[in-house]
N, C-alpha and C positions, 0 to 999 in steps of 0.2 A: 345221695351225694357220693360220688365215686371219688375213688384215689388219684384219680388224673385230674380233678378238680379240687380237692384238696391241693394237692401238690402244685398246681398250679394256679391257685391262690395267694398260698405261701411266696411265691417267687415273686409273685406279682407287687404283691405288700412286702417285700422285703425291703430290709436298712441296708442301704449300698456304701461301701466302705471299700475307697479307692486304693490302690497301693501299686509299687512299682520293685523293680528289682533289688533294692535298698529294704523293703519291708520283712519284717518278720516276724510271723504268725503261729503262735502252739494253738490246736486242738483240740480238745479233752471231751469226753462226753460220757453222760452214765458211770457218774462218781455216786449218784445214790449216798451222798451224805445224809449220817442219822443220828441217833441222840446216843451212840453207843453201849447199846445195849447186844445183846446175840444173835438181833436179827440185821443190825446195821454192818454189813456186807463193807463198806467202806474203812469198817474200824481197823481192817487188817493192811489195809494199803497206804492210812493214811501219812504216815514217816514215808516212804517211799514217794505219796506225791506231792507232800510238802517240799523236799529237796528238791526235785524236779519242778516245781514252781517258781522255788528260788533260783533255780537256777534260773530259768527263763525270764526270770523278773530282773536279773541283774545284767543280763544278757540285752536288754532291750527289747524283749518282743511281747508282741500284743497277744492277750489271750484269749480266745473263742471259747464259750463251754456250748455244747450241740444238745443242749435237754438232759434233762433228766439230774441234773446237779446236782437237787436235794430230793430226799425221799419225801415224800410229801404224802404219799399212799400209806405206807407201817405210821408215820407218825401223823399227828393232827394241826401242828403247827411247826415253826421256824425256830421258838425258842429254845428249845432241847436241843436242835442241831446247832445252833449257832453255840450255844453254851458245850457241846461236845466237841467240837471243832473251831475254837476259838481263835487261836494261830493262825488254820488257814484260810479264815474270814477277812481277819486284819491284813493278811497278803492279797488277798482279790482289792482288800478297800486299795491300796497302794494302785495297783492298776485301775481303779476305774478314778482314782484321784489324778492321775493321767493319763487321760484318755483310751487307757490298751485295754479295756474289757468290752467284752461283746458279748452277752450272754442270751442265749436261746432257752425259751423252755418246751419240754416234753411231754409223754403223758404224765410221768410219773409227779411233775412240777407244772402240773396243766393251769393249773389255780394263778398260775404270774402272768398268764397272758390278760389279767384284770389286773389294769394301771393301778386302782384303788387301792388291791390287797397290797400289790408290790410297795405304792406309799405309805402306808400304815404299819405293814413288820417289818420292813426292808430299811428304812430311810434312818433310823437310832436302833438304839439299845441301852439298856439301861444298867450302869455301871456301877455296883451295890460298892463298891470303894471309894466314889467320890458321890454316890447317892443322888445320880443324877444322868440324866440321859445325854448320850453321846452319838453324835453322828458317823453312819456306817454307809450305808449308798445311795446318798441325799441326792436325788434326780436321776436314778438309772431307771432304766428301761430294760422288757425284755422282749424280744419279737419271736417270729415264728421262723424267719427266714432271714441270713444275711447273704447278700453279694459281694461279694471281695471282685473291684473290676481293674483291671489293670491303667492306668493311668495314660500310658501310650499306645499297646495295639488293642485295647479295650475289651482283652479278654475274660469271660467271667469265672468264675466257683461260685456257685450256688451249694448255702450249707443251711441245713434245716435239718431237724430230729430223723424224722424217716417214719414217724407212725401215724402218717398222712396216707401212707397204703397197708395201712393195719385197721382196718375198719373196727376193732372190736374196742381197739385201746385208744382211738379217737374217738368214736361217735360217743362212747356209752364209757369212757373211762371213769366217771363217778361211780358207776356200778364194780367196774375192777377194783376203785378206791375200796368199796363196800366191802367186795370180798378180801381182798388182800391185808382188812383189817380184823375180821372177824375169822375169817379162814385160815389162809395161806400162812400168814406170821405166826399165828401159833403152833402150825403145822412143820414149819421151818426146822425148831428143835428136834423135829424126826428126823428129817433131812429128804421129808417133800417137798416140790419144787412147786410153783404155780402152774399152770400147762396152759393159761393162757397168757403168758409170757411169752416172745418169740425166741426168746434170747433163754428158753430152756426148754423150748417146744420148737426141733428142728424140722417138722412140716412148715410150722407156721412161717418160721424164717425164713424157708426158702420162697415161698408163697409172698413173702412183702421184699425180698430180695428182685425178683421178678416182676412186679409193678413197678416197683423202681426202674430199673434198667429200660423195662417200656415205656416209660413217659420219658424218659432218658433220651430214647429211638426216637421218638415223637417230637420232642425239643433241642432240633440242630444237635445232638450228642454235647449235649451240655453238662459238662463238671460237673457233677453234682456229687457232696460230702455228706455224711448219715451219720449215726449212731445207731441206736434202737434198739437194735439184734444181737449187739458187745462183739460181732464176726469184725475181725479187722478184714480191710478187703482194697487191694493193691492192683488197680490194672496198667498191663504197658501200653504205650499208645496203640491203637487202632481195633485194642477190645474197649467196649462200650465204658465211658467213663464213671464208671461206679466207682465211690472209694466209701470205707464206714473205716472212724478211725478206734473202734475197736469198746473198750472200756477203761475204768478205772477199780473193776473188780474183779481181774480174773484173779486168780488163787497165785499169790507172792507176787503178781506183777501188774502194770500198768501199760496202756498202749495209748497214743495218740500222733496225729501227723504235723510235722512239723512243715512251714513253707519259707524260705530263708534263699536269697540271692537267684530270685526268680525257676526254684529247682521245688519241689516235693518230695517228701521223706518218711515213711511210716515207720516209728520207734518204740521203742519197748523200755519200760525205764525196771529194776529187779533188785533186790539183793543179792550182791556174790560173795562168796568165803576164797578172804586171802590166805593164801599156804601158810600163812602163820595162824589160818584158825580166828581172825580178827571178820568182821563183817562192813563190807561198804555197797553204796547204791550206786547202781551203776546205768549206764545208758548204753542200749543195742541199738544199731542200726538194722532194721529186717526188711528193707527195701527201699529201694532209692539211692543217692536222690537222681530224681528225673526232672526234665526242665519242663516245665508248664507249656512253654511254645511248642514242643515235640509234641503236644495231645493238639492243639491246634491245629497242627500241619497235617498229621493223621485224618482229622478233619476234614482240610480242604483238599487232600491227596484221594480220597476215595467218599462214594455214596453213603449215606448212614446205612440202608440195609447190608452192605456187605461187612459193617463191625462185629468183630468176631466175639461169639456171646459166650464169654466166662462164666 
């Protein structure tokens, strides 16, 4: 099974989710939430993207997470992460108790693409204060692929994890599971990395970087949005429409793309130190915003093979 059949599976079965120049859309992928311990990579970001949640939650916009949300490889189940990351559990419930979450899973959260698991740890939790379980994301769903399509000129974004052309962490990702629990995480404390990670193995990233883009060429140069790799990746119209909006674990910082007043945005959300020494979180803008219809026109202005390959 190739990655161009992968990938275009996904698209195929994808949950289409209309919206129009009024809509507004955060991002996020490869937050790697874990039960906070020294290998949960997420522990150090997590004040930095709870603000930035809230913001976007008070803001009106719907929230995508693009795979990989929970660790699910270091750790064996849900219940550690959710008890580590409590707070910003109860903020996703808010959005999916009105209708703004959309959630994808990855390799590393590959286990949610079974409705069954998702209804059994997902749907409660059990609340030792009132000594009785409590409803958390009572009928969510998580797919493999969403379509964001535009309402009037019907344009699409196609967003899926991206390790649909990473043959090692889809086909056989139980066996990554395997290693990554017995190996890699203990090895972490060194400050060895996985190396069949792509996203710490820069052959490999460029190698699934590059399938992408060609099933890209292949499919009318169609938007398509990724994680996987944690590479943020910004093109202007008339290079091949790759975007990954990055991670939720680089070291002090956060990346994802935001879509607001029919434009795109790729942002960085940090800590900065005010000249009195005092600390706040703050939001970068590091590209954009661009209007979605200018990658359209790009489009219909020239052949796909003449798209210039970033």
């Amino acid at each position: 099974m190739s990655s161009n059949f992968r990938l275009t599976r996904a698209y195929k079965n994808a949950k289409v989710v209309p919206f129009d120049d009024t809509s507004k859309f955060i991002l996020f992928s490869d937050c790697h939430r874990g039960d906070n311990s020294f290998a949960d990579e997420f522990a150090n970001n997590r004040n930095i993207y709870f603000h930035a949640l809230k913001h976007y939650y008070n803001n009106g916009f719907q929230y995508c997470e693009i795979g990989d949300g929970d660790e699910l490889w270091e750790n064996r189940s849900f219940e550690p992460i959710f008890e580590a990351h409590k707070n910003v559990f109860q903020l996703l419930k808010q959005f999916h108790l009105e209708n703004r979450l959309h959630m994808l899973w990855g390799n590393h959260d590959m286990v949610y693409k079974d409705e069954a698991y998702v209804k059994k740890y997902l749907s409660s939790y059990f609340e030792p204060i009132d000594n009785k379980d409590k409803e958390l994301f009572e009928g969510i769903t998580y797919d493999e692929g969403v379509i964001l399509k535009h309402k009037e000129n019907e344009q699409e974004l196609f967003l899926t994890h991206g390790h649909q052309a990473d043959w090692w962490n889809y086909t056989f990702w139980r066996w990554g599971r395997f290693l990554v629990r017995i190996l890699w995480k203990p090895l972490q404390v060194w400050g060895i990395a996985d190396p069949t990670s792509p996203a710490k193995n820069y052959k490999e990233l460029i190698k699934v970087e590059k399938r992408i883009k060609k099933w890209i060429l292949n499919n009318s140069n169609l938007i398509t949005i990724v994680g996987h790799t944690h590479r943020p990746r910004f093109p202007e119209p008339g290079d091949i429409p790759f975007f990954n909006d990055g991670s939720c674990v680089h070291p002090r910082s956060i990346t994802g793309i935001e879509i607001e007043n029919g434009t795109i945005s790729l942002i960085k959300w940090q800590i900065a130190t005010k000249d009195d020494g005092t600390l706040q979180i703050v939001r970068i803008l590091l590209e954009g915003p661009q209007k979605l219809i200018d990658y359209q026109k790009a489009i219909n202005d020239q052949p796909s093979q003449q798209f210039r390959r970033h």
